[in-house]
N, C-alpha and C positions, 0 to 999 in steps of 0.2 A: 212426696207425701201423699199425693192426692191418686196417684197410679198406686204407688201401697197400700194405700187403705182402699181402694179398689176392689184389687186382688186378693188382699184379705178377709173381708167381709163373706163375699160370699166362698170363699174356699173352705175355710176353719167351719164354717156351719152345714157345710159339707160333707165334711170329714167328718162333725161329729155324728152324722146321721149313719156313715158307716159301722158305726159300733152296737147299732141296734137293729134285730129285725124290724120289717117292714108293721108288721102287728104286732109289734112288743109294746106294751100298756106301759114300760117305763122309759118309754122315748122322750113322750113329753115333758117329764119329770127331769131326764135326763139333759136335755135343752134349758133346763132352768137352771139347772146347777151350773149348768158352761155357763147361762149367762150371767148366774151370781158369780163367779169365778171370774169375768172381768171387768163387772163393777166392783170386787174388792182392791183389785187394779188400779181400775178409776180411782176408790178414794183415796187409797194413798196417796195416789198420783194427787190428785185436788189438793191433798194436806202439803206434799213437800213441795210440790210447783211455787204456791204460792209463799212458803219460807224460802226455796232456792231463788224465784226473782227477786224478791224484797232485798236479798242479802248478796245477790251475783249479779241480777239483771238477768235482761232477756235470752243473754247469749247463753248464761248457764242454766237457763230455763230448756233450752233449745238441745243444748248439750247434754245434760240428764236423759231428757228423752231418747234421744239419739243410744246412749247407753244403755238406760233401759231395754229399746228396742234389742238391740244387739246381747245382750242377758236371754231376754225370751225366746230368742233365735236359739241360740245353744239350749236353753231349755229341751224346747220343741225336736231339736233334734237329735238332741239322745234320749227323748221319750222315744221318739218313730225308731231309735236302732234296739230299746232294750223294752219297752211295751208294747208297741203297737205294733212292732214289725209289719207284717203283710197287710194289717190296715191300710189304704191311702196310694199304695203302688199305682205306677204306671203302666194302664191298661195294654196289656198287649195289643190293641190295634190301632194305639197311638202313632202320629204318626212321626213321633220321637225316636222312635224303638227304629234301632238298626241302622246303616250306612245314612240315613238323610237327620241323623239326631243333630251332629256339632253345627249343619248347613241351616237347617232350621232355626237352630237355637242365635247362633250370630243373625239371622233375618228377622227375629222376635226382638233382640237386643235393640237392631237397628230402628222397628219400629219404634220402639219407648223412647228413641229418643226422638224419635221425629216427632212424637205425641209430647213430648217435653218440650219443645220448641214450639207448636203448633199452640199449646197451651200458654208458652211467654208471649206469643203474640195476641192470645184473647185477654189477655190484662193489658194490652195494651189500646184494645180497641174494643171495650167493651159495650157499646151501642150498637156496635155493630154484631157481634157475639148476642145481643138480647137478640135482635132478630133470628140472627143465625139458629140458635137454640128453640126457637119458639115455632119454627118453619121446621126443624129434625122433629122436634117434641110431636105439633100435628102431623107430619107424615109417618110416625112409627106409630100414632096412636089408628091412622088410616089405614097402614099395611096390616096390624093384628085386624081391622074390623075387617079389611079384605079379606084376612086369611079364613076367622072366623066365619064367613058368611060361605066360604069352598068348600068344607068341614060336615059332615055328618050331625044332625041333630044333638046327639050325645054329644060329642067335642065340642059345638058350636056351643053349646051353653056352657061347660068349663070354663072357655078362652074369652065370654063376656066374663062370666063368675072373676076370672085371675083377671081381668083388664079392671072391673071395679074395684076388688081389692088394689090393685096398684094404687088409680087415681086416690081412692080412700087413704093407704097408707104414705103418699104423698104429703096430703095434710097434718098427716100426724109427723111425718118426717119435718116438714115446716114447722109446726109451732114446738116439738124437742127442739129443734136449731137454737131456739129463741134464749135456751140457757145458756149457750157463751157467746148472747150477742146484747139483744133488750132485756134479758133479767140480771145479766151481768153489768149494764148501765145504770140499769132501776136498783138493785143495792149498792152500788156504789154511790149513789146520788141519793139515796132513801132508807139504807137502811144503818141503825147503828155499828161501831168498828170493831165491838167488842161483842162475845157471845159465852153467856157464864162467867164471863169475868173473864175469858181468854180473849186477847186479840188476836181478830179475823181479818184479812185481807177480801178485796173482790175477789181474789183466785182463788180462793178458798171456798168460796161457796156452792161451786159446782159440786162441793164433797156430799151434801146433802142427799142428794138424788141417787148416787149410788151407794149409798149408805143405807139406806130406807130399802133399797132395792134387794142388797144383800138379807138387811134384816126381815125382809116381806119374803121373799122368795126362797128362802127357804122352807115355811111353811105351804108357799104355793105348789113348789115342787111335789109336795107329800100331800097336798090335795087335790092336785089334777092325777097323781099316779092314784088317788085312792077313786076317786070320780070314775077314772078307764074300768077299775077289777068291776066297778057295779053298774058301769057301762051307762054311765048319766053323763059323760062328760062334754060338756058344750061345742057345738061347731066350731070350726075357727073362725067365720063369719059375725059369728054370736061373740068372740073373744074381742075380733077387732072394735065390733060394738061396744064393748064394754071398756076397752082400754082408750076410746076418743071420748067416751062420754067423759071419764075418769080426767081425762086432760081438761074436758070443757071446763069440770067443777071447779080445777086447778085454775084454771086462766080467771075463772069467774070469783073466786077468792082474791085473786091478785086485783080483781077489779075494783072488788066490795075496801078492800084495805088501801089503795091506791087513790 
């Protein structure tokens, strides 16, 4: 699960960048909509998780998804044979393409699994794993400031610019985490079971967030593509600012009711 959503992530956001020129003003428009498209995902997913374990358990919690997964696959893949055709192909100087593909492909296999075992080992030794991870973490944050500092004026301020954003969108990565871990605790321990008179489960609650998200982002969509035509539209430095503070309010609401 953790190698899939991996390889996931940044591929699918990849791909949708394929579908737009480089200066098409409804790119970023475009990015919203994919991402309303898999928070409307998300909430179903939120709404029947929590009636399929109430009613199955975890194993048909587990099981759903697993199906689901496998739905979207097929999906995906007779989108790429009947729309997108030549969107997303495999670069010709891949080095897939030709006699070393199937040799390749079994050595990329062999790696995932060794990264599957290498991985049952760090739940098993996970003090040690803290360290391990915190010793990669400084040395990859020291090889970019190496590299960064080899680099031409121009590039060298990019490659700080993309290394702050990261660390920036770290924090924000952390406190999102916090809703299927501590706000998943905190309404189960604090908040009421029922909502309108329906009853809600804890797994149920994560439906909110992509809910909101669907219902906001739609409008966002048609305000960032209207913001590019009159050419006001914010940096994305200026967005990450506005999308941590928006979290601050959020944590600081939880605080004030808490």
């Amino acid at each position: 699960m953790i190698l899939g959503n991996g390889f996931f992530k940044p591929t699918i956001s990849s791909f949708v960048s394929l579908l737009y020129e480089r200066d098409d003003v409804r790119r970023e428009g475009g990015y919203t909509l994919f991402y309303i498209g898999i928070n409307v995902g998300s909430a179903m997913a939120s709404l029947l998780s929590g009636v399929v374990v109430h009613s199955l358990g975890f194993h048909g919690g587990f099981l759903a998804s697993a199906i689901g997964m496998l739905i979207a696959l097929g999906v995906f893949n007779y989108a790429c044979r009947t729309v997108l055709k030549k969107q997303g192909l495999m670069p010709t100087t891949s080095l897939f393409q030709g006699r070393n593909r199937q040799f390749l492909f079994w050595c990329f296999c062999a790696v995932l699994i060794l990264l599957a075992y290498l991985l049952y080992l760090a739940f098993q030794h996970t003090d040690l794993m803290r360290w391990i991870l915190n010793i990669v973490a400084i040395l990859i944050v020291g090889s970019v400031a190496f590299l960064a500092f080899r680099q031409k004026p121009e590039w060298r301020y990019k490659m700080w610019a993309a290394l702050l954003l990261i660390i920036v969108s770290m924090g924000f990565w952390a406190m999102w985490s916090q809703t299927f871990s501590s706000l998943m605790l905190f309404s189960a321990r604090n908040l009421s079971d029922h909502f309108l008179g329906v009853p809600m489960s804890p797994q149920m609650i994560p439906f909110f967030e992509p809910f909101f998200l669907v219902i906001l982002g739609v409008g966002m969509s048609f305000f960032w593509s209207y913001l590019g035509v009159k050419n006001i539209n914010p940096s994305y430095p200026m967005k990450f600012a506005m999308s941590l503070f928006m979290v601050f309010l959020g944590y600081l609401v939880l605080t004030l009711a808490s």
